[in-house]
MARBA-3410 file (N, C-alpha, C, O; in Angstrom, 1 decimal):
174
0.8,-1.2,0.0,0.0,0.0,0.0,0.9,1.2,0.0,1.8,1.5,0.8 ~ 0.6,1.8,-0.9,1.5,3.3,-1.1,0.8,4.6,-0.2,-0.3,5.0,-0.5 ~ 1.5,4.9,0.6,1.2,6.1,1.6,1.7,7.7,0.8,2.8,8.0,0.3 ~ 0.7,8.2,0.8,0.6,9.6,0.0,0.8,10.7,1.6,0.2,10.9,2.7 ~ 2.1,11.4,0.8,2.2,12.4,1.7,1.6,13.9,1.9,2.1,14.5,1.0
0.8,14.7,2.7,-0.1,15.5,2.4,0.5,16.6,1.7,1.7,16.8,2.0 ~ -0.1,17.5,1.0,0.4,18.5,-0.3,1.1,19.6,0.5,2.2,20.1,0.1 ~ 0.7,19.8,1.7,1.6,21.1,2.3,2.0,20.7,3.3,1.6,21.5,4.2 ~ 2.9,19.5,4.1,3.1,19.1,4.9,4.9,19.5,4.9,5.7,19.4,4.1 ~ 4.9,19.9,6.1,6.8,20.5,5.9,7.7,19.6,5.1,8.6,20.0,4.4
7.3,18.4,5.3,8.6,17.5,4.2,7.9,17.5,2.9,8.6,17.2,2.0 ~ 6.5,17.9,2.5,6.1,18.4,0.9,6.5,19.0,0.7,7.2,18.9,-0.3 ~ 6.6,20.3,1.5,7.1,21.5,1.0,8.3,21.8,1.0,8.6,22.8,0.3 ~ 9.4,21.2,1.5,10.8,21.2,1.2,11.3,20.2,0.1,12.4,20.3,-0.5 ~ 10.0,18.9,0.1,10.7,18.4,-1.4,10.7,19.1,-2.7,11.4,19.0,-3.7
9.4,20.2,-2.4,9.5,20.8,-3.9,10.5,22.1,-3.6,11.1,22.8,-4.5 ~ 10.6,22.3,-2.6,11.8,23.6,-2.7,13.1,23.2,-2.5,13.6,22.3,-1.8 ~ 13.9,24.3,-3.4,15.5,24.6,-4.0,15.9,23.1,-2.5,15.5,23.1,-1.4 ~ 16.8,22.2,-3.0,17.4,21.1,-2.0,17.9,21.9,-0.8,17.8,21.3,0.3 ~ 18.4,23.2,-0.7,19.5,23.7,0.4,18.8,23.9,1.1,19.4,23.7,2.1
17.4,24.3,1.5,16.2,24.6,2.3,16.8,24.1,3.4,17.4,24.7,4.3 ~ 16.4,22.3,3.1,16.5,21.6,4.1,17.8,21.3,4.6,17.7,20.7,5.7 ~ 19.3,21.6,4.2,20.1,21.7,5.2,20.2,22.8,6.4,20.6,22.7,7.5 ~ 19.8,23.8,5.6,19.2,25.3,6.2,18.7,24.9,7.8,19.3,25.3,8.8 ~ 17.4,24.1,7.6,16.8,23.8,8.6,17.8,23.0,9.4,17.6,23.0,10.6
18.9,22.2,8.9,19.2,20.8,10.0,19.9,22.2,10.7,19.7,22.2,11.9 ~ 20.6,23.4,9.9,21.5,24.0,10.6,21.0,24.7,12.1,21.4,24.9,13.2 ~ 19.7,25.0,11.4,18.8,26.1,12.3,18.7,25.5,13.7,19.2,26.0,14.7 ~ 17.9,24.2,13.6,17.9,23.4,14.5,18.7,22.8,15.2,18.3,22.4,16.4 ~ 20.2,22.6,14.5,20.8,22.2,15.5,21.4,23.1,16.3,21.7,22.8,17.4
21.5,24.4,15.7,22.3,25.7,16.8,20.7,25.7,17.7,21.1,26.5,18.6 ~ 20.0,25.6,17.8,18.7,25.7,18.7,18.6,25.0,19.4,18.3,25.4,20.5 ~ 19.1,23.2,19.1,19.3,22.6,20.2,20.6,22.8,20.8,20.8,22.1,21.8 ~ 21.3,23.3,20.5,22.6,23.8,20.9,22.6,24.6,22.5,23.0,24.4,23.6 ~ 21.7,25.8,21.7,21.5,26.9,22.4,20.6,26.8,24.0,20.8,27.3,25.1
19.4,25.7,23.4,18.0,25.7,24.5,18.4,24.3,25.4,18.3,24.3,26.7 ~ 18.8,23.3,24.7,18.6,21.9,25.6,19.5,21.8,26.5,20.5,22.5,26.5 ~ 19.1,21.1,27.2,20.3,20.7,28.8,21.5,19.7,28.0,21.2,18.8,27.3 ~ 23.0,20.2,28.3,23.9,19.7,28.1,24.0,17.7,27.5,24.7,17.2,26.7 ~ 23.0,17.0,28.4,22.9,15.2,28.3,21.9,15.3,27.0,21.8,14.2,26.3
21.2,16.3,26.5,20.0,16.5,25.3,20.6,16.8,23.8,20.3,16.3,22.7 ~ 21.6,17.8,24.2,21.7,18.2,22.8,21.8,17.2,21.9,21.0,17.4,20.9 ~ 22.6,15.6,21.8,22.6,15.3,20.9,21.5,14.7,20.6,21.5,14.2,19.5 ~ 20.1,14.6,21.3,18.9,14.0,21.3,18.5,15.0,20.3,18.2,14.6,19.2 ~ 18.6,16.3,20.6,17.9,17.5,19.8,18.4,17.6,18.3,17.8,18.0,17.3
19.8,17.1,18.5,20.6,17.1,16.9,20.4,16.2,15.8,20.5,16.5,14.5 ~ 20.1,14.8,16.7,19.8,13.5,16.3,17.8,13.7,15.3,17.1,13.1,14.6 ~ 17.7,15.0,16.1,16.1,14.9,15.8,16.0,15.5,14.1,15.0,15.4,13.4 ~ 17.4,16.4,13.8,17.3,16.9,12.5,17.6,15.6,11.0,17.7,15.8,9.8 ~ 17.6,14.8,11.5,18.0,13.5,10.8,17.0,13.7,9.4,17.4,14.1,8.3
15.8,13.3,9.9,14.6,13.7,8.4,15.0,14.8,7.4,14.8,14.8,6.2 ~ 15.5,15.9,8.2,16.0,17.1,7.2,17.1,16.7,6.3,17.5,17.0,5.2 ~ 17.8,15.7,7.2,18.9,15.8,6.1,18.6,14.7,4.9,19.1,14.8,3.8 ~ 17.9,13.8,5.3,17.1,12.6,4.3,16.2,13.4,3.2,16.2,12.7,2.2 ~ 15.5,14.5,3.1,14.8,15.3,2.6,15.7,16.4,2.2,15.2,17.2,1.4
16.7,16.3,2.6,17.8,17.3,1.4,18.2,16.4,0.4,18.1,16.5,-0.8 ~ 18.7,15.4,1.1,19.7,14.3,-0.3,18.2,14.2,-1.5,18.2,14.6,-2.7 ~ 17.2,13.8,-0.9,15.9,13.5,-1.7,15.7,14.6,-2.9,16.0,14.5,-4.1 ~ 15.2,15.8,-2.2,15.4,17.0,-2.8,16.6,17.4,-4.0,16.4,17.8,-5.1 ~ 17.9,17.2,-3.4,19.1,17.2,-4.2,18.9,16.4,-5.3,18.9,16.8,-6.4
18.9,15.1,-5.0,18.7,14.2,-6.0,17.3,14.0,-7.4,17.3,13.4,-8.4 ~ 16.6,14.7,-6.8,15.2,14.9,-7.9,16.1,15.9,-8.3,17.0,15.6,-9.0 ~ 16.0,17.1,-8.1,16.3,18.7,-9.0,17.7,18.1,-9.7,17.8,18.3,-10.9 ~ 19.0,17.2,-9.0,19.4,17.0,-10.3,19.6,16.8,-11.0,20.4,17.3,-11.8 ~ 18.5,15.4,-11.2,17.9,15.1,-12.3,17.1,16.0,-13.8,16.6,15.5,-14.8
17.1,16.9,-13.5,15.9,17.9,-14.0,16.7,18.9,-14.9,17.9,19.3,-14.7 ~ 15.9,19.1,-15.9,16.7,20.0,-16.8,17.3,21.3,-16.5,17.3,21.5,-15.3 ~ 17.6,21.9,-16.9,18.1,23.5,-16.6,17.0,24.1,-17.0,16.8,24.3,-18.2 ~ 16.3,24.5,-16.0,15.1,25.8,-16.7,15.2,26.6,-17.9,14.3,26.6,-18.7 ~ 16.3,27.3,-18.0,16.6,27.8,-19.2,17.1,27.2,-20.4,17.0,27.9,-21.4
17.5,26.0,-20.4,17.7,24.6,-21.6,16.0,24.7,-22.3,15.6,25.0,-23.5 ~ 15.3,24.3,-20.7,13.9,24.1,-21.1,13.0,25.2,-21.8,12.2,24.9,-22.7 ~ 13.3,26.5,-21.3,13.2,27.7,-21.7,12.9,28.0,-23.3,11.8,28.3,-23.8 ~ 14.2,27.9,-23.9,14.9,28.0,-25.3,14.5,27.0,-26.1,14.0,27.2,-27.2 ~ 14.6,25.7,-25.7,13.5,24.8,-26.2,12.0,24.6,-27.1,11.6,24.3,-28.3
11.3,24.9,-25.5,10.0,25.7,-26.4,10.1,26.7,-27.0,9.4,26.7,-28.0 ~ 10.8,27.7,-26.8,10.5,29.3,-28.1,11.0,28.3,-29.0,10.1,28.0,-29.7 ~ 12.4,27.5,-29.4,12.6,27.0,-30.5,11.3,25.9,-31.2,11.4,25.6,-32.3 ~ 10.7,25.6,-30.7,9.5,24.6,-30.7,8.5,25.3,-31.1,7.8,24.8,-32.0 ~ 8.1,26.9,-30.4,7.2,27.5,-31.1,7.0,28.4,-32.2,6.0,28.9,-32.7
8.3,28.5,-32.5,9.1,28.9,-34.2,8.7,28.1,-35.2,8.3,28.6,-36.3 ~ 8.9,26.5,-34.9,9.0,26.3,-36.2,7.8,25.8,-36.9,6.8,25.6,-36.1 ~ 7.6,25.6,-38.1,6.7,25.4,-38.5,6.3,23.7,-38.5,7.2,22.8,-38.5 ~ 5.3,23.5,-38.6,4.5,21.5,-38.4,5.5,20.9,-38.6,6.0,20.2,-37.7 ~ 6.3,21.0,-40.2,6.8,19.4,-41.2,8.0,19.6,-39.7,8.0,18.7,-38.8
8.5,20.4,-39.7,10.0,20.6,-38.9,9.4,20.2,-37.5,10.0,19.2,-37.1 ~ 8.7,20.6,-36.8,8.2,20.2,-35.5,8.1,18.7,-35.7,9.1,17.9,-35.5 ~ 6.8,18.3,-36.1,6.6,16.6,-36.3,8.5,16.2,-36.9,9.3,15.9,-36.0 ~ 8.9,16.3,-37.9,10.3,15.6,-38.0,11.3,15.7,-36.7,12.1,14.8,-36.4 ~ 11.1,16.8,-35.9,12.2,16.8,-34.7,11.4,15.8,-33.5,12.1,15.6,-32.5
9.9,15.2,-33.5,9.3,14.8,-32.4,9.7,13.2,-32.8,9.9,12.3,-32.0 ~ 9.9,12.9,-34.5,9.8,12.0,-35.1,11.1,11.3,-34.6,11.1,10.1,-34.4 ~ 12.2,11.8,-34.5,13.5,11.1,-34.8,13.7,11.3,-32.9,14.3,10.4,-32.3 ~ 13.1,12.3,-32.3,13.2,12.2,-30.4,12.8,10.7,-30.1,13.4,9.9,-29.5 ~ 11.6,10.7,-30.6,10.8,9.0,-30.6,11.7,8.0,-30.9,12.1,7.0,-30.2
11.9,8.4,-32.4,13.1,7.2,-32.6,14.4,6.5,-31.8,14.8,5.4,-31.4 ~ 14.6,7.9,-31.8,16.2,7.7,-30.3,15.7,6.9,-29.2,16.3,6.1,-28.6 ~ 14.5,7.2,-29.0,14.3,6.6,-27.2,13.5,5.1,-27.9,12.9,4.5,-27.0 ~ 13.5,4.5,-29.2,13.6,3.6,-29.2,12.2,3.1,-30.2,12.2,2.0,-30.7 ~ 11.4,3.7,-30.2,10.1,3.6,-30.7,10.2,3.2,-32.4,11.2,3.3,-33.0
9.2,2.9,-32.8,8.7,2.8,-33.9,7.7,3.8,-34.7,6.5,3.5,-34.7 ~ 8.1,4.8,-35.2,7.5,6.0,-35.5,6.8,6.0,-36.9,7.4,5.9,-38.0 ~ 5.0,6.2,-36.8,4.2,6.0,-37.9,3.7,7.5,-38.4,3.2,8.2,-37.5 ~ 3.8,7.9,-39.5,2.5,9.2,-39.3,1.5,8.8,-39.9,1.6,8.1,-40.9 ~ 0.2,9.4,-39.1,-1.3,9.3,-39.6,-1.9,10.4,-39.9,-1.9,11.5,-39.5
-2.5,9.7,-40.8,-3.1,10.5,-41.6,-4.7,11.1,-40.9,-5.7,10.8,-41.5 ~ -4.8,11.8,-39.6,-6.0,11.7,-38.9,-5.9,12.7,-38.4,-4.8,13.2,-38.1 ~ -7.5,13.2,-38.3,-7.5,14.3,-37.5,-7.0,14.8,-35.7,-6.6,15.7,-35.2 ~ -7.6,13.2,-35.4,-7.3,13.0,-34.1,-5.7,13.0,-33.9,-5.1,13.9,-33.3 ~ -5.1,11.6,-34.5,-3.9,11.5,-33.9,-3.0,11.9,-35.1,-3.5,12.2,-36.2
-1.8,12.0,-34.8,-0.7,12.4,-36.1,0.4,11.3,-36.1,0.7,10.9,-37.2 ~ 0.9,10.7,-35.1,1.8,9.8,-34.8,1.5,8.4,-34.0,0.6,8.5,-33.2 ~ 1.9,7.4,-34.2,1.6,5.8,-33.7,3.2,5.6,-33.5,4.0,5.5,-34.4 ~ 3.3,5.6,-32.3,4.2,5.2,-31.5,4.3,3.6,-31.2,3.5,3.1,-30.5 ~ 5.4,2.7,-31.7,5.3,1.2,-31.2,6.3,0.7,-30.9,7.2,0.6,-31.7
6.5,0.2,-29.4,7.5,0.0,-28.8,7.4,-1.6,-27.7,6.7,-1.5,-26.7 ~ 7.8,-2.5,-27.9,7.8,-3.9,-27.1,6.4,-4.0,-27.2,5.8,-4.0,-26.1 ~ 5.8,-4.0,-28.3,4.4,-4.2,-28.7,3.5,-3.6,-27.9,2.5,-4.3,-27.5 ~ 3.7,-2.1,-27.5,2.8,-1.5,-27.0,2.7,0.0,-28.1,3.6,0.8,-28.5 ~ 1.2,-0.1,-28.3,1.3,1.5,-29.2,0.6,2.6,-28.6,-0.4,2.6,-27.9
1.4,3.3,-28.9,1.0,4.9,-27.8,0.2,6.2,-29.2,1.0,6.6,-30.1 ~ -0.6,6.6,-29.3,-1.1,7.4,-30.0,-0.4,8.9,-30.0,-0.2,9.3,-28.8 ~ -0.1,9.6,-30.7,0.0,11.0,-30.1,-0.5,12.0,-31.2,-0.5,11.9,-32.4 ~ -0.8,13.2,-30.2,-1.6,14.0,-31.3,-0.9,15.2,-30.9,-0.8,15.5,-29.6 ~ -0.4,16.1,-31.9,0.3,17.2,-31.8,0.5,18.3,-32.3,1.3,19.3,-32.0
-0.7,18.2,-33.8,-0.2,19.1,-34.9,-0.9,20.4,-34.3,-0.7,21.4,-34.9 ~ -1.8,20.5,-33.1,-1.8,21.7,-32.3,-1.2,22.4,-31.2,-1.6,23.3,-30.5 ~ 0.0,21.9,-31.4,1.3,22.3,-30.4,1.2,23.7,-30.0,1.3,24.2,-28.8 ~ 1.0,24.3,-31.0,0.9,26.2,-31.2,0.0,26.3,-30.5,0.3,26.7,-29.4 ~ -1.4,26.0,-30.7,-2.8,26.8,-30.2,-2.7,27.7,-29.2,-1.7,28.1,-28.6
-4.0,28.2,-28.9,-3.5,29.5,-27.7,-4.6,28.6,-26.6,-4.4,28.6,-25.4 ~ -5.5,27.8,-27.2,-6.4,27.0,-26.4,-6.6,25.6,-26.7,-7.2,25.2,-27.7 ~ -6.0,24.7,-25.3,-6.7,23.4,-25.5,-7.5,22.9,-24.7,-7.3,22.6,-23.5 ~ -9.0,22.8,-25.5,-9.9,21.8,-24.5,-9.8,20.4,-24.8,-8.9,19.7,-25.3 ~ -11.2,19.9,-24.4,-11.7,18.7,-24.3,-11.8,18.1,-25.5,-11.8,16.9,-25.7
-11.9,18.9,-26.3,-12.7,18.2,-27.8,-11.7,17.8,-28.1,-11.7,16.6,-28.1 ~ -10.1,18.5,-28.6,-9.1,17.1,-28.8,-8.9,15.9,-27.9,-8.6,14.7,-28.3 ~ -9.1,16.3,-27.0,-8.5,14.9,-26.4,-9.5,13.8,-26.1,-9.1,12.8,-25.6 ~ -10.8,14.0,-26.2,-12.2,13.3,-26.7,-11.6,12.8,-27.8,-11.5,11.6,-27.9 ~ -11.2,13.4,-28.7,-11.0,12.7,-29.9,-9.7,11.5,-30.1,-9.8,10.3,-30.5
-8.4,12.5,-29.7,-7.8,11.1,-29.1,-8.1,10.3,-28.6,-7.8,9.1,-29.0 ~ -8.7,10.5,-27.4,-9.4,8.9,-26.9,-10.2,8.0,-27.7,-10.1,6.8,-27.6 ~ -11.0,8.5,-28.6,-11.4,7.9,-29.2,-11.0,7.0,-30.7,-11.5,6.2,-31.4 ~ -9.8,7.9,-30.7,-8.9,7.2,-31.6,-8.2,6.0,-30.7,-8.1,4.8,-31.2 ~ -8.0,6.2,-29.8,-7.1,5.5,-29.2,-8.4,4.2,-29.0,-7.9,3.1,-28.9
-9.3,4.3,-28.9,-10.2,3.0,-28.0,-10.6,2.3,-29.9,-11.1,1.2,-30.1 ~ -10.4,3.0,-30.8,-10.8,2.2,-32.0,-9.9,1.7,-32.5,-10.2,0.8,-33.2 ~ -8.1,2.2,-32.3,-7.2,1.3,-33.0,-6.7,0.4,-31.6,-5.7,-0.3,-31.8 ~ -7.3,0.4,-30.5,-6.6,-0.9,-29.6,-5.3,-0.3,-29.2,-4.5,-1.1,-28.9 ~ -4.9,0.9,-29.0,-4.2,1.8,-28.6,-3.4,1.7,-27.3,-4.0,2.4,-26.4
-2.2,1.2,-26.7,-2.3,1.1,-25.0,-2.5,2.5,-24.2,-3.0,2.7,-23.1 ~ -1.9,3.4,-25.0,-1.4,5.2,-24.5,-1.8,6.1,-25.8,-1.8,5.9,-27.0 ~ -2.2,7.4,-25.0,-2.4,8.5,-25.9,-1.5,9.4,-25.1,-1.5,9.6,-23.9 ~ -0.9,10.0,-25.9,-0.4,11.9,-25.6,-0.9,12.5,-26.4,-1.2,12.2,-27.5 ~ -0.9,13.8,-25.7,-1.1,15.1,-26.4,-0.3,15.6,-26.4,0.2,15.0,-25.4
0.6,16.6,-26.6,1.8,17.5,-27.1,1.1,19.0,-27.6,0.6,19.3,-28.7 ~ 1.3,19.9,-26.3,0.9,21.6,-26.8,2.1,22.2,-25.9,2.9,21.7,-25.0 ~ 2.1,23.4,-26.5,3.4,24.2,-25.8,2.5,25.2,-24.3,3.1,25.9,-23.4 ~ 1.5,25.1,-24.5,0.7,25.6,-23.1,-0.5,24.5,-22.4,-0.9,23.4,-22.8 ~ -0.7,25.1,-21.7,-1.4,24.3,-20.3,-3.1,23.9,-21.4,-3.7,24.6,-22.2
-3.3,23.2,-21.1,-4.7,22.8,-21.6,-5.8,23.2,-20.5,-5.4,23.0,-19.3 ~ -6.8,23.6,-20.6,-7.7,23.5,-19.6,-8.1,22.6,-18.8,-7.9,21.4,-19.1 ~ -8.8,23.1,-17.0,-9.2,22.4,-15.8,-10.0,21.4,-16.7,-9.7,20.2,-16.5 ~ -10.9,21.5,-17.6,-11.4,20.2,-17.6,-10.7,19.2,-18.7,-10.8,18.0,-18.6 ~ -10.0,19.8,-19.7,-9.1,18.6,-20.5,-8.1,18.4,-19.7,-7.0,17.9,-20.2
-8.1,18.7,-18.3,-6.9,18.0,-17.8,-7.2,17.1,-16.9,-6.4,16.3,-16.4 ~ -8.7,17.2,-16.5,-9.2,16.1,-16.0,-9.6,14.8,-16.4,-9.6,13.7,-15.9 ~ -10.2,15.6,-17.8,-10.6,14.3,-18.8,-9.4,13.4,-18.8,-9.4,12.2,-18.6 ~ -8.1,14.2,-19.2,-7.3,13.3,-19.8,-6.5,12.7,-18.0,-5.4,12.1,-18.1 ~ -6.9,12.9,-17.0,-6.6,12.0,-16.3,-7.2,11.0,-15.9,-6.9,9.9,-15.4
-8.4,11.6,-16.2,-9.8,10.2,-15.7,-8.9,8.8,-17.0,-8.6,7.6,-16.7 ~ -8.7,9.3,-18.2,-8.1,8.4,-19.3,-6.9,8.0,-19.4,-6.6,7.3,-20.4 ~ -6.1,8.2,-18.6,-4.6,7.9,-18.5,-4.0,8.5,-19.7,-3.2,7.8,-20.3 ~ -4.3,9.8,-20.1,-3.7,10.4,-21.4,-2.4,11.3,-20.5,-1.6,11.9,-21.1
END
């Protein structure tokens, strides 16, 4: 059984913030127990910063995994420059690399059929640009996806889709 930790609980909120946070705190803490506890305590009090520093390494180790904001940055503007053929060809040969089997379709819904250890992933993208995505694409992917026997769909836009196509497409595993 997987135990979900609550959204604002002090170790939430130091996993999503900058890693040094949480040595910050072991530091704070331990000059605190330094300062307040009876001489036989301090190391009880010091010993108690232990979680912070488990929640730093944690912290450290997710963000350095993660791209450089500004890599990611430059990225998309270069993504929302170019035009479809050049977009779909740079999404085409990314797919390739990571190992896939890259189809294009000829459909409104989907643009690409992704196939990899016999699993096919749909993806629909030639609205990357839009200034708005709802529900109606991704209604439609789904339904592309439940007629060709599809295991996955993505969608691919360079902005946030709407509260309800973002729900839709979680109720569907999109």
């Amino acid at each position: 059984m997987k135990l979900k930790m609550a959204k604002n609980s002090l170790f939430a909120v130091l996993l999503r913030s900058p890693w040094w946070y949480s040595p910050l705190v072991v530091v704070v803490l331990a000059f605190a127990a330094r300062a307040l506890l009876p001489e036989p305590y301090v190391v009880v009090g010091i010993m108690g910063t232990f979680p912070f520093v488990v929640i730093a390494a944690m912290s450290a180790w997710r963000q350095w995994k993660l791209p450089n904001p500004q890599k990611v940055a430059d990225a998309l503007a270069r993504a929302g420059s170019m035009p479809w053929a050049d977009f779909a060809a740079t999404l085409e040969k990314a797919f390739a690399t990571q190992g896939y089997a890259v189809t294009r379709l000829n459909s409104p819904a989907a643009d690409l059929q992704l196939t990899k250890d016999g699993a096919v992933t749909l993806v629909s993208c030639k609205r990357w640009k839009a200034a708005n995505h709802g529900v109606e694409a991704l209604r439609a992917l789904h339904q592309a996806q439940q007629a060709q026997g599809a295991q996955h769909a993505t969608y691919i836009s360079l902005v946030n889709v709407t509260d309800t196509a973002r729900r839709f497409a979680q109720e569907h595993g999109m």
